[in-house]
C-alpha positions as CSV (number, residue, x, y, z in Angstrom):
1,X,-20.8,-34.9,-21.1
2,X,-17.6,-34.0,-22.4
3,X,-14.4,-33.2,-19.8
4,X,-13.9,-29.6,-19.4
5,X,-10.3,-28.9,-19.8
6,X,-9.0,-31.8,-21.8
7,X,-9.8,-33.6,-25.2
8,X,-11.3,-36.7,-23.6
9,X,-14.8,-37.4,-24.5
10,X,-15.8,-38.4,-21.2
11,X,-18.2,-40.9,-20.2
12,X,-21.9,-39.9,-20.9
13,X,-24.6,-41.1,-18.6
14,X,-23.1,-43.3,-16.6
15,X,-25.1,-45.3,-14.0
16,X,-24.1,-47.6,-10.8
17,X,-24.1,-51.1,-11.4
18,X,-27.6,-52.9,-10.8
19,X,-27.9,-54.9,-7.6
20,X,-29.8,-57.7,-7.6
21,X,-31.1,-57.2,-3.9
22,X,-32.2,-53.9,-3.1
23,X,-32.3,-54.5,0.4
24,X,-29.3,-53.4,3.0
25,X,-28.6,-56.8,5.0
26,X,-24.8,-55.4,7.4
27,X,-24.8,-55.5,11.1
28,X,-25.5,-51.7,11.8
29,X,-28.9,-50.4,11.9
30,X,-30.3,-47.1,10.3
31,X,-29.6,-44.8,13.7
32,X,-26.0,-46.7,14.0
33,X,-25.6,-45.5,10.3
34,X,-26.6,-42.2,11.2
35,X,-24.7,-41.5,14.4
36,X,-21.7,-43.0,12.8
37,X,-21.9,-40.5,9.5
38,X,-22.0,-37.9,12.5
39,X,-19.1,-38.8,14.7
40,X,-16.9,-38.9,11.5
41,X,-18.4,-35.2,10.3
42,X,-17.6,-34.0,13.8
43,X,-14.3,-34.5,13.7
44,X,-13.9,-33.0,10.5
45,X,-13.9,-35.5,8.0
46,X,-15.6,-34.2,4.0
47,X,-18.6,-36.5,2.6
48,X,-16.2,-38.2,0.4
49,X,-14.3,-39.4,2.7
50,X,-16.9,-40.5,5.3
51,X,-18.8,-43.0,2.3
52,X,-14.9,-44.6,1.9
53,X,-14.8,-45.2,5.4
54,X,-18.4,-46.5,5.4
55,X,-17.2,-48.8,2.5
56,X,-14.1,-50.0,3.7
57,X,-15.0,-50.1,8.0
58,X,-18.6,-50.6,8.1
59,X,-19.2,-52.4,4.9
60,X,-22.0,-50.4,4.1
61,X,-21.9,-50.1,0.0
62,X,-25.2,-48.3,-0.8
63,X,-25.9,-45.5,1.8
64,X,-29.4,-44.6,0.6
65,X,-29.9,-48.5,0.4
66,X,-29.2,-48.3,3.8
67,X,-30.6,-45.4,5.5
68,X,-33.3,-44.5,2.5
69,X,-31.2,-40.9,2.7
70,X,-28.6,-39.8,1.1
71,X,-25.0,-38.3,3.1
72,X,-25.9,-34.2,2.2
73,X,-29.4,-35.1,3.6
74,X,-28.3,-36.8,7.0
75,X,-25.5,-34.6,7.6
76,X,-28.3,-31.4,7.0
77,X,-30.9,-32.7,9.2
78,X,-27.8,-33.0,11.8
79,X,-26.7,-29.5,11.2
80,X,-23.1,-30.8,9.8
81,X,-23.1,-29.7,6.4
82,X,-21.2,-26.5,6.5
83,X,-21.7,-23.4,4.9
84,X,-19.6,-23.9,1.8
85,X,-20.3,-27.3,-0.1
86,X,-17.6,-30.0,0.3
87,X,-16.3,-30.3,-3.5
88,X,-16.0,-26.1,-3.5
89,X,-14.2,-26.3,-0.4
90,X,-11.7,-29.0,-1.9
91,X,-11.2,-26.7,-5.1
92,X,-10.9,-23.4,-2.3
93,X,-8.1,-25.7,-1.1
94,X,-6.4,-26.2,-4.4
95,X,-6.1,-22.6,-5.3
96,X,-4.8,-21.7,-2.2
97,X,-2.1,-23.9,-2.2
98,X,-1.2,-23.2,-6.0
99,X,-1.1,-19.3,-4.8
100,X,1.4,-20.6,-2.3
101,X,3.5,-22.3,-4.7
102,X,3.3,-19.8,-7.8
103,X,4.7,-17.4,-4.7
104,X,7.2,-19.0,-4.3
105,X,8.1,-20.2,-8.2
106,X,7.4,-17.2,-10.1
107,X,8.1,-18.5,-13.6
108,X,6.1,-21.5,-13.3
109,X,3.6,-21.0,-16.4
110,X,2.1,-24.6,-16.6
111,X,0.4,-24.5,-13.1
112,X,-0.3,-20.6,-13.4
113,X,-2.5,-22.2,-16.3
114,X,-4.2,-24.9,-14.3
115,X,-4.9,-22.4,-10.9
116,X,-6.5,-20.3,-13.8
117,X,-8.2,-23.6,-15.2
118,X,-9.4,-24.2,-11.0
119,X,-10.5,-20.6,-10.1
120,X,-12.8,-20.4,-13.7
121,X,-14.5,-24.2,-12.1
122,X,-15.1,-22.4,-8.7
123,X,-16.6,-19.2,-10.3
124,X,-18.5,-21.7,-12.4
125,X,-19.7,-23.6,-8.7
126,X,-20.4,-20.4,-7.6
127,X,-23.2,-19.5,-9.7
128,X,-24.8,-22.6,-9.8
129,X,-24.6,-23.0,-5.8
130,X,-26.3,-19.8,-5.7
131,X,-29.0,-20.2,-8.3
132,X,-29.8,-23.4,-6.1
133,X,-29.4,-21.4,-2.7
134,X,-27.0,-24.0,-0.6
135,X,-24.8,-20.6,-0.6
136,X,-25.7,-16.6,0.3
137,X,-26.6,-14.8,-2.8
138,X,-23.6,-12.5,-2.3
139,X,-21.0,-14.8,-1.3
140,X,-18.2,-14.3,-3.6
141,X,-15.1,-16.3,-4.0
142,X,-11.6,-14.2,-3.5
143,X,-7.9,-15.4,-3.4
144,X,-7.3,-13.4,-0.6
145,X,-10.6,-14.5,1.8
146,X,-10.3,-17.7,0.5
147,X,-6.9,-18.1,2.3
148,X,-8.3,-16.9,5.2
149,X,-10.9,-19.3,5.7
150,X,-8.9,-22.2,4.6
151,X,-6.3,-21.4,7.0
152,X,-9.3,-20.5,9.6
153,X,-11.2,-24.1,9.3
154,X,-8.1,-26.2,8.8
């Protein structure tokens, strides 16, 4: 699939490098995995972050390997997920802080442009997180609420 807002082709299906075992052989079990992925979504740490930390601390490379589960999956059945998906959130968190700065600098065209370029990618979230229900039907994003609940769950 092509890039959305540049001229860069992109890199069409793409697949993880094959591993010759398909078996998880690190020190932590499957419940060690698990609780782990929940202490580190307690205290407020996104997915992305948690499978780095998993990577780099635990030397776990292949979570479903691991756990036969993926990270959405564990963190649901432990009722960590949130109500807004993590990569939405991330772009929420974007805008908001381009609104601060377009405040503040006025006559800054180039990133009026891109906060334009990051609202149009969460409207486009937005309809596909609703079509596949991880979000209220009428959940709708706006600048102004948006700021709000960045500021409230931060």
């Amino acid at each position: 699939m092509a890039r959305m807002h540049t001229k860069k082709k992109g890199r069409s299906a793409s697949l993880k490098p094959l591993i010759e075992s398909a078996s998880y052989d690190g020190d932590l079990t499957k419940e060690q995995i698990e609780d782990t992925i929940a202490s580190y979504a307690r205290q407020g740490m996104d997915p992305a972050l948690i499978g780095e930390k998993l990577k780099r601390e635990h030397n776990v490379k292949y979570l479903k390997k691991a756990t036969g589960k993926r990270m959405l999956q564990i963190l649901k059945e432990k009722n960590l997920s949130g109500e807004i998906p993590s990569d939405m959130l991330q772009l929420i968190k974007k805008a908001v802080g381009m609104r601060a700065h377009l405040n503040a600098n006025k006559r800054d065209v180039h990133s009026r442009t891109r906060l334009g370029r990051v609202e149009s990618k969460i409207w486009r979230l937005t309809k596909y997180y609703r079509r596949e229900g991880r979000i209220p039907k009428d959940w709708k994003y706006n600048p102004q609420t948006a700021e709000l609940l960045i500021k409230g769950g931060a």
